[in-house]
N, C-alpha and C positions, 0 to 999 in steps of 0.2 A: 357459383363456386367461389369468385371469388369476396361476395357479402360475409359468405362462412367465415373465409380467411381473415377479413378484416373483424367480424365479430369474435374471432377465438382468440385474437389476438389482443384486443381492449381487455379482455376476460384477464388473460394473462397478467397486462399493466395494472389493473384492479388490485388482483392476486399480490404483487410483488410491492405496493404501493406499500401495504401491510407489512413486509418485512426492511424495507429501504430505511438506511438510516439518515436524520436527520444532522447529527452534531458532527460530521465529517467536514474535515474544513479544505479548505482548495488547494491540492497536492499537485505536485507534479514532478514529473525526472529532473532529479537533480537537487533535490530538497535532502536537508537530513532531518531524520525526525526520533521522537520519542512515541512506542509505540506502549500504551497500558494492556498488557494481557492478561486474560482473569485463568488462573493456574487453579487445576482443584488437585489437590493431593490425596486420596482419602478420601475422608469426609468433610474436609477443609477446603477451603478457597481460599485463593493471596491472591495481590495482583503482581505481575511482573514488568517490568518498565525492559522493552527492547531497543536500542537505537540504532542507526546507521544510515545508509542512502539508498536513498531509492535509483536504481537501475536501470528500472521497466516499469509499465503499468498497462494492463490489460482493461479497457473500458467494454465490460459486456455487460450493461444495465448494473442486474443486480448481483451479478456472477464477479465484477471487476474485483482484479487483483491489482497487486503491487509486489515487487520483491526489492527486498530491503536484504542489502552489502556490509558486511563489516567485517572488521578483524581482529582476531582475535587469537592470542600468542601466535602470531605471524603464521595463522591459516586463516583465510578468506572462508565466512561462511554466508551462503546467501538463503533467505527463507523467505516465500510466499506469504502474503496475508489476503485473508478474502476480507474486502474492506465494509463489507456490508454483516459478518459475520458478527453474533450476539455476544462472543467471548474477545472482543475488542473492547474496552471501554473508553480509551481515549485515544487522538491521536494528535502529538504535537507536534508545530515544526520550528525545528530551531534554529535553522538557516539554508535561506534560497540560496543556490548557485546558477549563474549563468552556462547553458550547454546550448548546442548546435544539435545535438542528435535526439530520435526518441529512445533511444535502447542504447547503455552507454556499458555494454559489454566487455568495450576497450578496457575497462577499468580491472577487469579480469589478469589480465597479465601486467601489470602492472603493479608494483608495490611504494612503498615508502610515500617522497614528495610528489612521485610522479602522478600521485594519485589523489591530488587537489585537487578543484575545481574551482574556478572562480565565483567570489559572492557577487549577490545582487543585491542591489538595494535601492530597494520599492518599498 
């Protein structure tokens, strides 16, 4: 039973191997980044540049997410990205911050300065 388990499971890694992407660069909570989204309108495609910080990030192989904070006319919007997803084209980051936590929720009620972060710099 368990040869099965460990054979359906390689099958799997195989599978996903195929859709993983390779030009993801090394993220983590507390980065702000620039995100290129490919937007179809119609019968049109543009790309669309979204920024903000990352909050969270869910490492589930090929399923991880990230949700990326920002604000915008003084309402806080947060949005998910599946980071392995095909209408991502780029992901930039434009500056580390030093944090203590994995999930920086706090930042939720908070506004204005209180809602810095300290850089790092590496």
């Amino acid at each position: 039973m368990t040869s099965i388990i460990k054979t359906n499971s390689s099958i799997i890694t195989e599978i996903e191997k195929k859709y993983r992407k390779n030009n993801i660069p090394d993220i983590h909570v507390g980065d702000s980044v620039k995100i290129s989204l490919l937007i179809q309108e119609g019968n049109k495609e543009r790309i669309q540049i979204s920024e903000g910080v990352i909050i969270s990030k869910n490492n589930a192989q090929l399923n991880a997410t990230i949700t990326v904070r920002k604000v915008l006319q003084n309402v806080g919007v947060e949005k998910v990205y599946l980071i392995n997803s095909p209408r991502i084209k780029n992901i930039l980051i434009t500056r580390r911050s030093k944090v203590r936590k994995a999930k920086l929720y706090y930042l939720r009620k908070r506004s204005g300065k209180a809602t810095r972060l300290k850089q790092k710099f590496n």
